[in-house]
N, C-alpha and C positions, 0 to 999 in steps of 0.2 A: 207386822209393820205399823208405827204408829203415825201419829197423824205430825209429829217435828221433823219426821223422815226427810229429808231433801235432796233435790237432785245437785248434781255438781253446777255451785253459780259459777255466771257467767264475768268477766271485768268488768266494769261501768268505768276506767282511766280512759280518756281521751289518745286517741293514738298519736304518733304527731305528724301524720298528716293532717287529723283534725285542727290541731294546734296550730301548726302554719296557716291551716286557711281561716281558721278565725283572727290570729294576729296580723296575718300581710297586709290589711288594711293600714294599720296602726305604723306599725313598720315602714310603709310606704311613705307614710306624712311624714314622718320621724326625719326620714332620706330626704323627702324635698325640703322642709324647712331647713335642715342643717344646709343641703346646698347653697338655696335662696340667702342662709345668714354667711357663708362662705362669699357667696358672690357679691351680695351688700357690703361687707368686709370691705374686700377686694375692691370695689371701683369708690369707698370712701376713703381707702388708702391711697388712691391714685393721685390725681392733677390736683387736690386740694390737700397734700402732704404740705407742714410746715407752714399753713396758713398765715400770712402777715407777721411772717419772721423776718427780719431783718438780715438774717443766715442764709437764707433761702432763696436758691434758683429755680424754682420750681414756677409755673405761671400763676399760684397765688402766695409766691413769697413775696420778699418787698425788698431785697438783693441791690435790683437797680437803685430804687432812690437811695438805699443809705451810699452805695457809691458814687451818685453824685452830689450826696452830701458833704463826702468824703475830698474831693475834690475843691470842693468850695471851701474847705477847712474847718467843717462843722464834725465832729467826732460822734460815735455812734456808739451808746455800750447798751448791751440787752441786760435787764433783772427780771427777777420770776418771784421775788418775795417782797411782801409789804414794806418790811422794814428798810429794805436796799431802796425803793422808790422814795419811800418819804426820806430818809437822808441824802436822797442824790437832789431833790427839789430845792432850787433856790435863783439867783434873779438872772445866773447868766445860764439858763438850764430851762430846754424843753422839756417834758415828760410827755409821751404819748401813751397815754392806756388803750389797750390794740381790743379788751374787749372786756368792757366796763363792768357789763349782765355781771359775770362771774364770780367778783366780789362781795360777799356778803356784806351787809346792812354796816357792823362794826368797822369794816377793813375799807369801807367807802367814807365812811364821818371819821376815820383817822387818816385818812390821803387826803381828804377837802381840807381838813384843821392844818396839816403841812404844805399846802400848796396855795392854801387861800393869802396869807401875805409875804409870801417866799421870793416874789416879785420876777416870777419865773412863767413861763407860760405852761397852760395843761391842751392837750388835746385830746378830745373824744370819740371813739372810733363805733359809730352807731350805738348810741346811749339808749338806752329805752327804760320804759316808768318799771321798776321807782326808783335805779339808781341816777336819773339823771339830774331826779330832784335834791337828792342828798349832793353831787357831784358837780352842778354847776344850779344853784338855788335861782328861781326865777324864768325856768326855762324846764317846757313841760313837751311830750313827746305823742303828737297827733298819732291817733289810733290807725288811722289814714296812711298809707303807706304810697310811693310816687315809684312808678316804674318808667320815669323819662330817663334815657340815657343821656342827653345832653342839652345842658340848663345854661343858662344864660345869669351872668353876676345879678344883676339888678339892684344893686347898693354900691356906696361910696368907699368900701374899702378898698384900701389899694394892691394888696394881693390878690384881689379875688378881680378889679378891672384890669391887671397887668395879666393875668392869665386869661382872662375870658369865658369862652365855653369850657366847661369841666364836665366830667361823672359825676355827680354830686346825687343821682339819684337815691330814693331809700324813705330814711326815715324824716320825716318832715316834723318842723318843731315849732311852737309858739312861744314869745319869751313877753314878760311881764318889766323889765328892764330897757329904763327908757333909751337908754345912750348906749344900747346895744346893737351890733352891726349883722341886719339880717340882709344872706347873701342866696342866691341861688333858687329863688320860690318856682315853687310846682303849685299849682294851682291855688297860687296867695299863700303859700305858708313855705318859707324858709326852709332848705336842707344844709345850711351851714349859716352857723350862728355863732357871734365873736362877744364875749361879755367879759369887759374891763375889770381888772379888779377895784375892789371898792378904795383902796390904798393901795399908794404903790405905781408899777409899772407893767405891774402883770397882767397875764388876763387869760380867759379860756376860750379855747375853741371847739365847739358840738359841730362832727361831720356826721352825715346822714349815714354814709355809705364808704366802704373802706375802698372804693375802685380803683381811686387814683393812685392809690398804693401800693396795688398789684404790680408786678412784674413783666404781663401779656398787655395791661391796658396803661402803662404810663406814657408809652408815645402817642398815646391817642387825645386830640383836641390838646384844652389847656392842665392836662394833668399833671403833666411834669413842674410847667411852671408854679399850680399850685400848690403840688408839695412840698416844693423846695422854699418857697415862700413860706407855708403855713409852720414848717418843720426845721427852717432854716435859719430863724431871726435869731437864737441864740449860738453859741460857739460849743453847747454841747446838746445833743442830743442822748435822754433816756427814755429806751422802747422797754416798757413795762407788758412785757405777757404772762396776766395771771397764772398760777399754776393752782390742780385742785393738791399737792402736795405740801403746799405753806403751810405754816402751823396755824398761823391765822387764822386761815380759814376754817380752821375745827371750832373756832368759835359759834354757836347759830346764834350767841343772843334769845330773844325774846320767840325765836318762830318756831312755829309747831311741825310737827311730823309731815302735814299736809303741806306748808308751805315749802319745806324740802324737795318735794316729789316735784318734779319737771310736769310741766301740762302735758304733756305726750302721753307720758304715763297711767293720767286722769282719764284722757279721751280714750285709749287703749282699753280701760278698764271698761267706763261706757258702752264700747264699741262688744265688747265679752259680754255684756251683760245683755245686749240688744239681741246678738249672737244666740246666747242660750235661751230666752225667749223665744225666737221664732224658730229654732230647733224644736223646742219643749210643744210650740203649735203646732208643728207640722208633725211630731209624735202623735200627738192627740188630736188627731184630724177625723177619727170619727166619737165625735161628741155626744151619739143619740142610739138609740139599742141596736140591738144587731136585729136583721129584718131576714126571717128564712125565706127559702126560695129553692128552687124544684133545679136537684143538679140535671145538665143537660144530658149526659150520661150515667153508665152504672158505673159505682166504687166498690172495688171487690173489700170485701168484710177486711182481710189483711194490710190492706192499704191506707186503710182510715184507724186502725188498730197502732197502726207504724207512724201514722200523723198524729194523733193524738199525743202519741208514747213521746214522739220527738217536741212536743209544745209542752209538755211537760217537764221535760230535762232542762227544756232551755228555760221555763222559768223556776225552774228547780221545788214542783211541787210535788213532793213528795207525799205531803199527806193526802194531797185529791187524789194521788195513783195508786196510793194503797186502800183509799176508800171504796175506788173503781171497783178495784183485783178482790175485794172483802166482799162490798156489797152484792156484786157477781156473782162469786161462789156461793155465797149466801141461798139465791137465789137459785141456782142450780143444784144444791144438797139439798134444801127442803122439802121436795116434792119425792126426792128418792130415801127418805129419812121417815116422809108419813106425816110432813108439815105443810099446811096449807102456806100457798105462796100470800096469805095476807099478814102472816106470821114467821114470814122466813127470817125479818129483820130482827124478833124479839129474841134475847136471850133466853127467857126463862122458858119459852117453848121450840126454840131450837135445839139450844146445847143439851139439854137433858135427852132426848131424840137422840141425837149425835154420840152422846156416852154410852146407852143403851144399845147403840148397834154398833160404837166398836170396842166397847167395854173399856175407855178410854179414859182418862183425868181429864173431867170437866173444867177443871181451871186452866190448864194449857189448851184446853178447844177454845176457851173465852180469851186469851192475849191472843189469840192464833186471828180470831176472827171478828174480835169486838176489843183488838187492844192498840195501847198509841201508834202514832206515825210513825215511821221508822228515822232514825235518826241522819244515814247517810245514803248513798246509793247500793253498796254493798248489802243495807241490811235491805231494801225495798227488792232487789233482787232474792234474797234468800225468803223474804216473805212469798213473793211469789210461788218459789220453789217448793215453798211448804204448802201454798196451798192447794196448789196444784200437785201432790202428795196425797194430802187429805182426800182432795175430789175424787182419787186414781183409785181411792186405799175402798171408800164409801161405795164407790161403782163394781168393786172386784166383788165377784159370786160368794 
């Protein structure tokens, strides 16, 4: 029997029970996120469907007022694309933009350029930096936000004293235009600002807040009266809500990749990155050497044989466990060979020993026992087998 002889290996393929219980962790999250994003779905398809549509009965459609605009004889048509708003803009013709953000930097300086002396009114439905600047120049949009539901006019226009207390809370604004009509202040700064056009008879209107718009909140205080005033002075009304489908809007102009990405998406990223940091700390939470210490108990040889084996696979070192399984044998042939254990590890005074008493090919004793790692687990297994072969073959009378 020579010393390649092996015993029949053993599978080192995980079973699948292994398999389930190393992945059901994985699997687990997999199930709750998708739920948690099912059910996120689901309540922001709810009460806020159809938001500030003019179509919509919904409690944040706007249904009502365009029916009682309808009534008073003001007509109501909805557009979804740039070029329908700027052609419908002119002196007997509101435009409301239901949500300004939306617009890119170009489709906002080609809506201002047709409404700026169209002699038409614009209204703005919570404007914020930077299309307010482009959108109504002169009027810039406090970082400050006002969570009063109910504001009191505080200025001379007469829409805004004919209705009274309104919703007007939100975004608060400061305007640089002297002959402009600031209405509704939260804490000294304006949430509904009236700016004349420079020519003309037109002019725009910046709302902080789209409340009074709503369908659940227009009989409440002076909402109603203000919309129909603010939305009402022309014989037509056009409710513009952006769509991200316009072709327009595939223009970005001058903005980069960064300016694209929504902050959400920014802080998200931050938030991952904070995430994997104190993961990666709490990995390495012992920073300083290992300190031994006197087990409180005995560990049978087999047990700690079976721990080792298992800390091994799982970091898959395969070269430490055939160095183990080598070095071992090593040291248990050379005493039965007639080599001093200070020389067990030397080739040149092992293996010659070892060929001599089993009249064996010295070169296959040397990859057997002093050769690379083995490549997968299958081979680390059959090394084993071999070597313990050899020890069996060395020991036999």
């Amino acid at each position: 029997m020579t010393a390649e002889a092996a015993l029949p290996s053993t599978s080192a393929s995980p079973t699948a029970r292994q398999v389930w219980t190393r992945a059901r962790g994985v699997v687990l999250a997999l199930v709750i996120l998708l739920a948690a994003a099912v059910a996120i779905a689901a309540i922001r398809s709810g009460d806020q469907h159809g938001r500030l549509d003019p179509r919509s009965a919904d409690p944040y459609g706007s249904r009502a007022v365009a029916e009682l605009l309808a009534d008073r004889g003001v007509s109501t048509r909805v557009v979804t694309t740039l070029s329908e708003a700027r052609t419908a803009a002119g002196p007997g013709t509101t435009l409301l933009i239901a949500v300004p953000d939306l617009l890119t930097h170009r489709q906002q300086s080609l809506l201002y350029a047709a409404t700026e002396s169209s002699g038409g009114r614009t209204v703005l439905i919570a404007a914020k930096s930077p299309s307010i600047g482009t959108l109504a120049p002169g009027v810039t949009a406090d970082p400050a936000l006002s969570f009063d539901s109910k504001l009191t006019p505080g200025c001379g226009l007469p829409a805004a004293r004919r209705a009274g207390a309104a919703d007007t809370g939100g975004i608060r604004y400061t305007t640089s235009v002297s002959h402009a009509d600031s209405c509704y202040p939260s804490d000294g700064l304006p949430t509904l600002v009236r700016v004349p056009a420079a020519s003309g008879n037109g002019d725009t209107v910046v709302l902080g807040a789209p409340d009074i718009l709503y369908n659940d909140r227009l009989d409440e205080q002076g909402n109603a009266s203000l919309a129909l005033q603010l939305l009402g002075s022309r014989s037509h009304l056009v409710w513009y809500l952006p769509s991200l489908s316009d072709d327009s809007a595939t223009d970005t102009g001058d903005r980069t990749f960064m300016d694209l990405l929504p902050s959400g998406w920014l802080w998200g990223t931050l938030q991952l990155f904070i995430a994997a940091a104190l993961a990666a700390l709490w990995r390495a939470r012992r920073l300083g050497p290992l300190v031994p210490e006197r087990l409180p108990v005995a560990i049978r040889a087999s047990e700690t044989v079976e721990g080792r084996a298992r800390l091994y696979r799982k970091a898959n070192a395969r070269d430490r466990a055939a160095a183990a399984l080598r070095s071992t044998t090593r040291t248990r042939l050379a005493p039965l060979v007639g080599v001093p254990a200070a020389q067990a590890h030397a080739p040149e005074a092992l293996l010659p020993a070892l060929s001599a008493h089993l009249r064996d090919d010295g070169q296959a004793l040397h990859a057997l026992l002093f050769g690379p790692p083995p490549r997968d687990d299958a081979a680390l297994i059959a090394l084993a087998d071999q070597l313990d072969a050899l020890e069996r073959e060395v020991r036999r009378p």
